[in-house]
GUVOFI-880382 format. One record per residue (C-alpha): residue in one letter; x, y, z. Coordinates in steps of 0.02 Angstrom, whole numbers, plus 32768, in hexadecimal, padded with zeros to 4 digits. Each point is the difference from the previous one (the first is absolute). Example, Ala and Ser with C-alpha at 12.3 -4.5 7.8 and 13.67 -1.06 7.14 Angstrom:
# GUVOFI-880382
A82677F1F8186;S804580AC7FDF;
This chain:
# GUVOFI-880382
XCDEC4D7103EF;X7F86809A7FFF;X7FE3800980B9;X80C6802C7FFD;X7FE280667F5B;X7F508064805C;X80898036807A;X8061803B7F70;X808A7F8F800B;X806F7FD37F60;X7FA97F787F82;X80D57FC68005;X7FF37FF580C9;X7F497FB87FEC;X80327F807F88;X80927FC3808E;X7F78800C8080;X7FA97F7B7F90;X80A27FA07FE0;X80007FE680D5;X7F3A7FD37FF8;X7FDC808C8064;X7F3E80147FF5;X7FD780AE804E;X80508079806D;X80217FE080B1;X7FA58072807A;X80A880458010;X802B80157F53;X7F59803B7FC8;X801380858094;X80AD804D7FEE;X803A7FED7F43;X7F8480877FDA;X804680648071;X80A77FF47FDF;X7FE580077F3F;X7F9F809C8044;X80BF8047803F;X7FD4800980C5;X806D7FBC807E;X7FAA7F4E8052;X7FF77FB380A7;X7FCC7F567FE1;X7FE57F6A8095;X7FDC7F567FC4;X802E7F4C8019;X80A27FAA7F94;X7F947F947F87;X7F8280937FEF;X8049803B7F6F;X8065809D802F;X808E7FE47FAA;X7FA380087F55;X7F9E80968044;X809C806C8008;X805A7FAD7F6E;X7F8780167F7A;X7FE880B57FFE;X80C2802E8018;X801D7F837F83;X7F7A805A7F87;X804180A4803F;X80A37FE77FD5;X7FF47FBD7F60;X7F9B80917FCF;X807980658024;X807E7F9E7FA3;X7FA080047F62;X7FDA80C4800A;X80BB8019801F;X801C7F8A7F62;X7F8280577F88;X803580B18040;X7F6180218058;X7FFE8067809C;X7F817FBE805C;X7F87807D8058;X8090809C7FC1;X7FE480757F9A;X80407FE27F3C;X803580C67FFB;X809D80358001;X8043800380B9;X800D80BF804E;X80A48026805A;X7FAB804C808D;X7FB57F538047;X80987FF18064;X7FD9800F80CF;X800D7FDC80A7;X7F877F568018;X7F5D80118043;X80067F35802B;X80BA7FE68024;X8005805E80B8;X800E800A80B2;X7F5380008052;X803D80978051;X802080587F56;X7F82806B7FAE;X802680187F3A;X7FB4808D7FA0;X7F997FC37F77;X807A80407F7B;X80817FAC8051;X807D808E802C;X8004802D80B0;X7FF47F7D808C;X7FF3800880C0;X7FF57FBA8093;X7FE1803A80BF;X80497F75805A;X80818041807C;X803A7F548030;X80057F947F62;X805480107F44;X7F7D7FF57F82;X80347FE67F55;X7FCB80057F49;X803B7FC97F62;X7FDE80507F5B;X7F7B7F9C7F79;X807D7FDA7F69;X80BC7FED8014;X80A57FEF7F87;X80507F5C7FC4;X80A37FEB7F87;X805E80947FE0;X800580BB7FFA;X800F80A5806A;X7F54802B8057;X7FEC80988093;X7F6580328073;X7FF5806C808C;X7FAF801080A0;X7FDA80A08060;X7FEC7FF180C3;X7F66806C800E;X8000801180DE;X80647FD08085;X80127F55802C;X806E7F677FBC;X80317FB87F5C;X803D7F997FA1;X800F7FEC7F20;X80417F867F96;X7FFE7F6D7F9E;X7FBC7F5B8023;X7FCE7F4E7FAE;X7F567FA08016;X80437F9D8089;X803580928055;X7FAE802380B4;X7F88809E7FF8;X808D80418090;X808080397F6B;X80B87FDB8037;X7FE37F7E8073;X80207F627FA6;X80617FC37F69;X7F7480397F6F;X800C80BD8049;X808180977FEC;X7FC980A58048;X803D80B68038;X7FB9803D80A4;X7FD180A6803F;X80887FD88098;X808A801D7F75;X80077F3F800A;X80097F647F4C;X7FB07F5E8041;X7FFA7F5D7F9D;X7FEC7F4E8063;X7FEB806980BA;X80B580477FE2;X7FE480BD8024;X80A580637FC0;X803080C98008;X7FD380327F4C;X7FE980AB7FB4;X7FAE8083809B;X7F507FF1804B;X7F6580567FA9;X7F6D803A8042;X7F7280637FC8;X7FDA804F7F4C;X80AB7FA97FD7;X7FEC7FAF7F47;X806B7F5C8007;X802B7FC07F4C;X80047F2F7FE3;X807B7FD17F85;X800B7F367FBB;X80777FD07F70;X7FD17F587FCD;X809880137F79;X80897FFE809B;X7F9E7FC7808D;X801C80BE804B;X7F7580308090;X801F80BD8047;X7F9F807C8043;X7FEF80D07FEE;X7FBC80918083;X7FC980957FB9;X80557FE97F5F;X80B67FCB803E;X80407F657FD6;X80327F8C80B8;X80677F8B7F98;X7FEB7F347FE9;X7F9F7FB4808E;X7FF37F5E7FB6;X802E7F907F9D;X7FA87F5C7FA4;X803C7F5C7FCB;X7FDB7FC47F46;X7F7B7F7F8061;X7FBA809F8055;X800380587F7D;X7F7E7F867F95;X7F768022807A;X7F61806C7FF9;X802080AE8061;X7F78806D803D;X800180A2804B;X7FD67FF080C9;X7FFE80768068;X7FDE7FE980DF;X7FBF807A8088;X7FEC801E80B2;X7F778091803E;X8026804C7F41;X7FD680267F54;X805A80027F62;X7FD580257F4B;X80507FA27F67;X802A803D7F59;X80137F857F74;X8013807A7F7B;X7F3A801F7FDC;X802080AA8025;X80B380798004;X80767FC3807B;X802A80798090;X80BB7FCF7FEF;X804F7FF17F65;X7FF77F607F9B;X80AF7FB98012;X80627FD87F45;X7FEE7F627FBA;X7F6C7FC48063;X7F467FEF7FC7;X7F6C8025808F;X7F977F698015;X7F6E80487FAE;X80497FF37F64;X80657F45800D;X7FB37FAA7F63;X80747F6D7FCF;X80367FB080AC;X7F71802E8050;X7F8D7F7A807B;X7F4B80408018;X7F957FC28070;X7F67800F7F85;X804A800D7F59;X80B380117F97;X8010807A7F6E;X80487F8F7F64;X804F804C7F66;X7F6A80157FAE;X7FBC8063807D;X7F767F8F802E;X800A7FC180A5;X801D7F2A800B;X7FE27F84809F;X808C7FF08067;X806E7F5F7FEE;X802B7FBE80A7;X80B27FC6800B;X802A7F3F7FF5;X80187FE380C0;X7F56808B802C;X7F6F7F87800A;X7F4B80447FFA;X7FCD7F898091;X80517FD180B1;X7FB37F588058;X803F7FEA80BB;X7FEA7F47803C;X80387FCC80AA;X80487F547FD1;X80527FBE7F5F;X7F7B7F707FEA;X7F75808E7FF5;X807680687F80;X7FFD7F737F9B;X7F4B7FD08001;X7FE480AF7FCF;X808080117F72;X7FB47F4F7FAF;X7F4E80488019;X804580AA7F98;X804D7F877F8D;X7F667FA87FDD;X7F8680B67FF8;X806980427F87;X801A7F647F7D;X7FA380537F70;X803A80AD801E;X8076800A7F82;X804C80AA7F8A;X8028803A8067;X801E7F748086;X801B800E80CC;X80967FCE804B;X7FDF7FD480B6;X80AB7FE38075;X80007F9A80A5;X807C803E8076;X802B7F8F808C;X80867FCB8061;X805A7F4C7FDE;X801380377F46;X8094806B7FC3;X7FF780B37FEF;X806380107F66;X7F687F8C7FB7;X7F8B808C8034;X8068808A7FE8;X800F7FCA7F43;X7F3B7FEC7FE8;X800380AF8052;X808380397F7C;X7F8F7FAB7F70;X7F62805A803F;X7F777FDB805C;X7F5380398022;X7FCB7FB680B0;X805B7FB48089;X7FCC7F988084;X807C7FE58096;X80287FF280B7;X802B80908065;X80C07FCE8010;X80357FEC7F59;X7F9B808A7FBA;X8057806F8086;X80A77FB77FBC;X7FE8802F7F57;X7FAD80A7801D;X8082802C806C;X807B7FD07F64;X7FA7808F7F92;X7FE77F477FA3;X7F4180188018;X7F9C80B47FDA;X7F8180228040;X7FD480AA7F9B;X7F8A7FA97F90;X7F9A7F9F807A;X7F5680157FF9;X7FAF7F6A8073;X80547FE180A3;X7FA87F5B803C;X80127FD280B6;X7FB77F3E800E;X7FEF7FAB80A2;X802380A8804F;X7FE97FE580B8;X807C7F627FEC;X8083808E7FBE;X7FD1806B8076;X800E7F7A8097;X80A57FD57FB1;X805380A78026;X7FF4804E7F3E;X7F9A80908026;X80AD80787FF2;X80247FBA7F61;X7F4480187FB6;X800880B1803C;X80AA80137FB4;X7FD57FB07F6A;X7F5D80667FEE;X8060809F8021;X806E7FF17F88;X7F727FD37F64;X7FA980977FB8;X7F688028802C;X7FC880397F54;X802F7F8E7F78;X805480317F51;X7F577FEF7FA1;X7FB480898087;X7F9D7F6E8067;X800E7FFC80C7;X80687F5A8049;X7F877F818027;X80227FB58091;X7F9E7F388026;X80057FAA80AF;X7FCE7F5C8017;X7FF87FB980B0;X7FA37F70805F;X7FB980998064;X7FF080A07FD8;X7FC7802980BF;X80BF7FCE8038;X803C80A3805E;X80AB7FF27F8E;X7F9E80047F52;X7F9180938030;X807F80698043;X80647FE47F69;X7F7080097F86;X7FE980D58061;X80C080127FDC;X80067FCC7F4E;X7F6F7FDC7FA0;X7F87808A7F9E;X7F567FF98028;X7FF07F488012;X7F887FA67FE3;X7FD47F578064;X7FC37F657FA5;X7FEC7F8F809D;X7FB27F5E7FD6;X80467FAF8092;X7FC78052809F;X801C7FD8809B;X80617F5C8031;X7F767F717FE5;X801E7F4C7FE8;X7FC27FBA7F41;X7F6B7F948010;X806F7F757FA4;X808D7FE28093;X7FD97F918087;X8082803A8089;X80207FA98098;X808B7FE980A1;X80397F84804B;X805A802C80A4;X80BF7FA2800D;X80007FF080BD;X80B17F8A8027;X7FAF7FEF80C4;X7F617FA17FA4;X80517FBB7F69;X808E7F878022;X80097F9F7F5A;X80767FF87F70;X800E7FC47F5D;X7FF37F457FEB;X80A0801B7F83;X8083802F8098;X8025809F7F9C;X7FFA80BC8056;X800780987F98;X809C80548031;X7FDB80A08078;X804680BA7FCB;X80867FE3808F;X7FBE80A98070;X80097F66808B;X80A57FB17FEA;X8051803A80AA;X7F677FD4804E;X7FDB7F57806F;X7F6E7FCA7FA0;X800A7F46801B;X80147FE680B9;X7FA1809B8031;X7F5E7FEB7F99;X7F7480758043;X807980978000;X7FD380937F89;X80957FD37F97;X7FC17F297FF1;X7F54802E7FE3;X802B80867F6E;X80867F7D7FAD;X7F6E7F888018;X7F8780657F97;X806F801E7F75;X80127F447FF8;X7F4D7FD18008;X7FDC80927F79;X80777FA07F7F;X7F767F4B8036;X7F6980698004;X8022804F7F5F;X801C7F3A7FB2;X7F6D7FDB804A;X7F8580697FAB;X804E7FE47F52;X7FDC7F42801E;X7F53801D8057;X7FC380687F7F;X80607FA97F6B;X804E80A07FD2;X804C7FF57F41;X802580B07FDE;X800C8076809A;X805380BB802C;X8057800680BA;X803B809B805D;X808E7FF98071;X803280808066;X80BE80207FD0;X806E7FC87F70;X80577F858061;X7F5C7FB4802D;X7FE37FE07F4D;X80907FB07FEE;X7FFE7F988098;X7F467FCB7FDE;X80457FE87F30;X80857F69805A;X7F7A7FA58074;X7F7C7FE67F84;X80787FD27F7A;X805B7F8D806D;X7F567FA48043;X7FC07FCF7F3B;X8048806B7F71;X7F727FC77F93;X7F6E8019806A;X80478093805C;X805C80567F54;X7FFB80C68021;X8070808E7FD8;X8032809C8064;X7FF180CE7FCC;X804E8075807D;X807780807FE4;X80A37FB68036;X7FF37F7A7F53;X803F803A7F55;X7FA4805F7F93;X80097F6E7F87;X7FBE7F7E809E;X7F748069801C;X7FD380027F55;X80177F5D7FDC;X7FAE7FB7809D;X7F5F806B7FED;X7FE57FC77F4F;X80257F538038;X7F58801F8085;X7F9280577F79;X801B7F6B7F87;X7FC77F808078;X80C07FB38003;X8015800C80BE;X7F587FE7806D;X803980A98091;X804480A07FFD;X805380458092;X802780B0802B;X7FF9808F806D;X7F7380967FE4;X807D80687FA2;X80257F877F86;X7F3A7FCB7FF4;X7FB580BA7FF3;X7FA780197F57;X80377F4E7FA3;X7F737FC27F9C;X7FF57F4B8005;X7F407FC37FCA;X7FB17F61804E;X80507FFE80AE;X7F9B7F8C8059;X8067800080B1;X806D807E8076;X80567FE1808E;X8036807B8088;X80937FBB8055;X7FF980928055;X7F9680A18006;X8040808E7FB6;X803C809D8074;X7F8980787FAA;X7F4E7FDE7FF8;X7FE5805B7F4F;X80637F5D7FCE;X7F8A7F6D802E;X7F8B80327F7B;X80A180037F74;X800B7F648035;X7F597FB68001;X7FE2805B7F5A;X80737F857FA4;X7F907F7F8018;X7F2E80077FC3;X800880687F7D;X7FBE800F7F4E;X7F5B7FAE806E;X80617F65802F;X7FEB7FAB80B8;X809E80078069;X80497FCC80B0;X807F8061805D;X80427FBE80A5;X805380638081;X808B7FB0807C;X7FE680628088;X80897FE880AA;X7F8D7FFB8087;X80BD8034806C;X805E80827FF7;X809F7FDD7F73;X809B803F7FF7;X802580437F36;X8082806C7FAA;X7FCF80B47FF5;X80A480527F8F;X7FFD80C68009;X806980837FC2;X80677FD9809B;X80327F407FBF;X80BE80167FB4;X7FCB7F5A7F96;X7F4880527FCB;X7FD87F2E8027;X80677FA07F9F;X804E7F998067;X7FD78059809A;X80297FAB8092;X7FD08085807F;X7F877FB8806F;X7FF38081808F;X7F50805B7FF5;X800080B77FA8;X7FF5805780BA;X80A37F91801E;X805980367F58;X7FDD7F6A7FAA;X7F767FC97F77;X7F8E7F99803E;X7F398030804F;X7F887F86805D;X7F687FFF7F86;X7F5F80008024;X7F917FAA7F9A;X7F5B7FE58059;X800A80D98008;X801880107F47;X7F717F887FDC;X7F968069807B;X8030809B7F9F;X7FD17FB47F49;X7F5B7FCF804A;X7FDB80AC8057;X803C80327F55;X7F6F7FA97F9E;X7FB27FFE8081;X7FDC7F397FF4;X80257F7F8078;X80627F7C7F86;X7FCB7F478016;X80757F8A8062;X801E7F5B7FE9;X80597F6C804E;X80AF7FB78001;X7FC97F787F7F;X7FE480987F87;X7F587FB77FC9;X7F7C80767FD9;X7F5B7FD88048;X7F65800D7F9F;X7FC4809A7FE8;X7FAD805A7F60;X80927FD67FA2;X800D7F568014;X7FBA7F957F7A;X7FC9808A7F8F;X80B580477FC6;X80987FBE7FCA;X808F80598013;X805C804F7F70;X7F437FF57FA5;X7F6880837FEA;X7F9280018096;X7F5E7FC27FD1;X7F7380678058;X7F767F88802A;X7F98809C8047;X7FE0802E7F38;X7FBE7F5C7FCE;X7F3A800E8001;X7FBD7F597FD7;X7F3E80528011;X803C80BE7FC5;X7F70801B7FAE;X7F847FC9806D;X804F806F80A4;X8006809E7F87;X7F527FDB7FBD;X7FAD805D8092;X805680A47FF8;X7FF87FFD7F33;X7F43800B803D;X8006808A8052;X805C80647F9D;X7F787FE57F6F;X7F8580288083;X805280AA802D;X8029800C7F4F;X7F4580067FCB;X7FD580688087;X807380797FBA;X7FD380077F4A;X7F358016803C;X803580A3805E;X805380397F7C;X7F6B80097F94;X7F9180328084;X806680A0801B;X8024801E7F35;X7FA57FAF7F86;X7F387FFC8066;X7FA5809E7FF5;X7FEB804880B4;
C-alpha cells in the first residue's frame, strides 16, 4: 500500500492494511499517523467508522515494534553508542511540579510556592540489589522533604504507598503516615539518603550522623525501580549524586549513585559489561503502550483491529493484551507474567491490576485515551490523572510520553480542560467539527401523545412498564400524571413495533434509556414473533460472555436488532446499519449524534426514528444516593423525596438537540410513515444514496458556453503577451 508506505508506515503494517482492503488513508489516518510517528502528543475528533482506531494503532504499533527490534539487535535508538559517563545522573528536567524550576545540570531545584509541595524526581533510578547514597543540602529557609520513591509514586514524596521521605519537621512519611524520626533540619544542613536493596534497609543522615532505620521494604518492594525525589515549600535544595566530593562523608559499604553500573535503570541509556551502552528491556508486565476504552465491546474491537495491524510483524512479534472485566484476572495476570507489549483495557480492571504492582507502568510510552469524553462523563477523570501521574514523563529510550485523545468532540469543556492539565503541546486533528448531522441519515420524530393516540396492538400484548408506577391508580384514574406517563411507556413498546413493520426493518440498532428497558423491550418483541422480531440485548448488567456473544450474533446478521443503552453503544463499529430507533432521547444532547452516527455511514442511506413523549414520564434516575445503584431498585419516591425516580422531559431535551444543531428535526405521524420528501423514491435504506443532481444527460452541451469563453479570454491573453514582449515598441 504506498499511500500507507508515503506516510512511512511499515511495508509489514502496509501489507495487513492490504490484507483488510484498505485502499488509502482516511482523512483521519492520513492526518494524525504522521504526527504521531512524528512523537507529538494528538487530539484527534472524528466519527466511529472514520477510521480512528487504525489512526492511533498503526503508528504505536510501528513504534513499538521498532523499539522491540532495536532492543533485540542491541541498538540504542537515538543514544549515543559511547560509553555512558557517570555524571548523567540528575534531578529531571521533565519529571516535575509546574511549580519547580530545575537547573539545567540537574542539581539544585526550587520552588516559591508558599502554599503547595512541589516535587521532583531524579532522571535514572536503582533496580535489584546493592548499597547506593546521595545527598541533599537545604540551601534557604523553607520546607523539605528527601527520599526515595517509585514511578508510581505522587510528585508529593511520602504521601502514598510508592513514597518514603524524611522531612525538615524532624518527621518519616510513607502512605500519609507522618512519624517522629531523627530531629528537624533546616538550612545549609546536608541530609544523606541511604537505600540497601540487599536488606530492604531505607535510613537517613544529618550532617554526617547516622538517624538510624527509618524504613523498611518488603522483598515485593524491594523489586521496584527507586529514584531519588526530593519536595519543597517556598525553598531550595541542591543534590549531590556523587559527580563531585560529598560534603558528608560517604558512609562504608555504600556506592553514590553516580557511579551504580550493574543494577542501574537509566532513563536514556544502561552501561552493559562491555561498556557500551544497550536499549533498555522493559520488564514482562511494563508495556510500551496503554489504550483506555470506556466499554469492554470497544476494548475488544480495538485489540482485534491490533491483532489484525500487526499479522506480519513478526521477529520480533507484538503481544497485545485485552484487559476487561468478565474474564479472570489470573488469565491476565499470567499474559502479564509472560510479557507483553501493549494493553488495551477498561478503566476498572486496569486499576485492579495496577493497583496489584501486577501491571508497570515504567515502560509505557503511549498512553491512549479513546472515546475520552465518554470516560470522562463516566467519572474516570481521577483515575486518568492518577494513572498519568504515576507514568514517566520521559521514557527509557530518552523520548517524551506521548499522550493521544480521541473524543467525539474535542470542544467538550471536560476534554479541553484535561487536554491543559496533561497533554504537551497538543496538537488538534479535528475532522469532525461542530455537531452536524451526515448528509446520509434521514432523522425524524414522531410525537407519542397517549391523550391523541388510544390504540394498541392488534396482538393483546403490552410491553411490561419499568414499575416507577406500581403504587399508582393508573387504570381508574386515567388522565392523571401518573396514567398518562404509564400510558406512554406502553404505547412506546407499539410505536416502536410499528415502525419495524412499516418500514420492513431486517437489521436495526435501538436505544433504550436504562438497562431494564432493554430488557423489558428484549421480552415484548420476543414474545409478539421470535422470528420476525429476533434481537439481542448489550447493557452492562449481562455477562461479559452475553455481551459478547449477543453483539457478534447482531454483526453476523443472526438476530435482525440490537438493543442497548448509549454506554454500551458508544464507539461499536457495526457497518451497513440501515435503521435506529430512539425509544427514548438521550439525557445529553452530545449523544443524539452517537446515535444517529451508527446508522449512514461508509455513504450508505439510513433512517433513525425518535419516540418522543409528548407528556411528561416518570423514569428511574439511580445516583450515588441509591443503596441498590438500580438493580432491583424499588424506590419510587422522586430524588427531592429521597427516592430514585425524576419526571422527564422529553419535548425539552428534543428542543435542546435541535438548538444544539441548530435544525428543526422533521416530524411525522402516529402511522410512522414517512411522507415523500427528497428521499423518497431515490434511496433505499441500508444502500449508497444515488445523487441524481450529478447526472448530466446534456453535460457537454451546458458547459460548452463557458469552455468558450475561456478560449476567448485565453487568446486574449496570449496576444498581450506578445504585444508587450516579443513586438518591437
Amino acid at each position: 500500500m504506498a499511500a500507507f508506505e508515503e506516510m512511512g508506515v511499515l511495508p509489514e503494517i502496509s501489507e495487513a492494511i492490504q490484507d483488510l482492503e484498505w485502499n488509502l488513508p482516511t482523512d483521519v489516518q492520513a492526518e494524525a499517523i504522521p504526527l504521531i510517528l512524528g512523537g507529538g502528543d494528538v487530539l484527534m475528533a472524528a466519527e466511529t467508522g472514520s477510521g480512528k482506531t487504525g489512526a492511533f494503532c498503526l503508528p504505536i504499533l510501528q513504534t513499538v515494534w521498532e523499539n522491540l527490534k532495536d532492543i533485540e539487535t542491541g541498538k540504542a535508538s537515538g543514544v549515543s553508542s559511547k560509553r555512558a559517563r557517570p555524571d548523567l545522573w540528575g534531578l529531571s528536567l521533565v519529571d516535575r511540579g509546574p511549580a519547580m524550576a530545575v537547573t539545567t545540570d540537574g542539581l539544585r531545584c526550587q520552588s516559591r510556592e508558599q502554599r503547595e509541595w512541589h516535587g521532583c524526581r531524579a532522571n535514572k533510578g536503582i533496580q535489584g540489589t546493592g548499597k547506593y547514597y546521595f545527598e541533599a543540602i537545604v540551601m534557604d529557609e523553607g520546607l523539605c522533604r528527601v527520599g526515595w520513591s517509585t514511578s508510581r509514586s505522587s510528585l508529593d514524596l511520602g504521601t502514598d504507598a510508592f513514597g518514603w521521605g524524611y522531612g525538615g519537621t524532624g518527621k518519616k512519611s510513607h502512605a500519609r503516615q507522618f512519624d517522629n524520626y531523627g530531629e528537624p533540619f533546616g538550612m545549609r544542613d546536608v541530609i544523606g539518603c541511604l537505600l540497601n536493596l540487599s536488606n530492604g534497609e531505607m535510613r537517613f543522615t544529618k550532617n554526617g550522623v547516622d538517624l538510624g532505620r527509618a524504613f523498611y521494604l518488603n522483598a515485593q518492594q524491594r523489586s521496584q525501580v527507586f529514584f531519588p525525589a526530593v519536595v519543597v515549600k517556598n525553598a531550595e535544595m541542591s543534590v549531590n549524586f556523587g559527580r563531585q566530593p560529598f560534603v558528608s562523608s560517604l558512609p562504608s559499604g555504600f556506592t553514590p549513585l553516580a557511579f551504580a553500573k550493574k543494577d542501574c535503570y537509566e532513563e536514556n541509556e544502561m552501561e552493559s559489561n562491555s561498556g557500551e551502552t544497550q536499549p533498555i528491556k522493559p520488564p514482562a508486565n511494563a508495556p510500551q503502550a496503554i489504550i483506555i476504552e470506556p466499554s469492554r465491546e470497544l476494548a475488544e474491537q480495538t485489540y482485534t483491529q491490533l491483532e489484525k495491524f500487526g499479522r506480519h510483524l513478526t521477529n520480533p512479534p507484538i503481544r497485545p493484551l485485552l484487559v476487561i472485566g468478565g474474564v479472570p484476572a489470573k488469565v491476565q495476570i499470567a499474559a502479564l507474567e509472560s510479557g507483553i507489549e501493549i494493553v488495551v483495557g477498561t478503566p476498572g480492571r486496569l486499576e485492579d491490576l495496577i493497583e496489584g504492582g501486577y501491571l508497570s507502568l515504567a515502560h509505557c510510552k503511549f498512553f491512549v485515551l479513546d472515546e475520552a469524553d465518554g470516560l470522562l462523563k463516566q467519572g474516570y477523570t481521577k483515575l486518568i490523572d492518577d494513572l498519568h501521574r504515576q507514568i514517566p514523563k520521559i521514557t527509557p529510550n530518552g523520548k517524551r510520553l506521548q499522550m493521544i485523545v480521541c473524543s467525539a468532540t474535542l470542544h467538550a469543556f471536560e476534554v479541553k480542560k484535561m487536554a491543559e492539565r496533561l497533554m504537551h503541546f497538543p496538537i488538534w486533528v479535528d475532522l469532525k467539527g461542530e455537531d452536524v448531522v451526515p448528509e446520509t441519515v434521514h432523522h425524524v420524530v414522531v410525537l407519542v401523545d397517549p391523550q391523541a393516540d388510544k390504540m394498541c396492538n392488534g396482538s393483546g400484548r403490552r410491553i411490561q412498564t419499568d414499575g416507577v408506577h406500581h403504587r399508582d391508580n393508573t387504570k381508574s384514574k386515567r388522565n392523571t400524571a401518573e396514567a398518562l406517563s404509564e400510558s406512554v411507556k406502553i404505547l412506546k413498546g407499539e410505536y416502536c413495533v410499528r415502525a419495524i413493520t412499516e418500514h420492513k426493518m431486517d437489521r436495526a440498532l435501538i436505544f433504550c434509556r436504562t438497562k431494564l428497558d432493554c430488557d423489558n423491550l428484549e421480552r415484548y418483541l420476543t414474545d409478539i414473533d421470535p422470528h420476525k422480531f429476533s434481537c439481542v440485548c448489550l447493557h452492562g448488567d449481562r455477562k461479559a460472555a452475553d455481551r459478547k456473544a449477543n453483539l457478534e450474533k447482531f454483526k453476523l446478521q443472526q438476530v435482525k436488532f440490537l438493543i442497548c443503552t448509549d454506554v454500551a453503544a458508544r464507539g461499536l463499529d457495526i457497518s451497513g446499519l440501515p435503521f435506529a430507533i430512539n425509544m427514548t432521547l438521550p439525557d445529553e444532547k452530545f449523544n443524539y449524534i452517537h446515535r444517529i452516527g451508527r446508522v449512514g455511514r461508509a455513504e450508505r442511506m439510513g433512517l433513525v426514528i425518535s419516540l418522543v413523549s409528548a407528556v411528561p414520564e416518570k423514569v428511574w434516575y439511580h445516583g450515588d444516593w441509591c443503596l441498590y445503584r438500580g438493580r432491583n431498585c424499588t424506590n419510587v419516591n422522586l430524588v427531592n423525596q429521597g427516592g430514585c425516580c425524576i419526571w422527564y422531559e422529553e419535548r425539552r431535551h428534543l428542543a435542546e438537540i435541535e438548538d444544539h444543531l441548530n435544525i428543526t428535526i422533521q416530524h411525522i405521524g402516529s402511522d410512522l410513515k414517512v411522507p415523500m420528501n427528497e428521499y423518497d423514491g431515490k434511496v433505499v435504506y441500508g444502500q449508497k444514496k444515488v445523487d441524481s443532481k450529478t447526472r448530466y444527460e446534456n453535460h457537454v452541451q451546458q458547459m460548452a458556453p463557458v469552455v468558450m469563453s475561456l478560449a476567448v479570454l485565453e487568446a486574449k491573453a496570449q496576444i498581450a503577451y506578445v504585444r508587450r514582449h516579443l513586438l518591437p515598441s
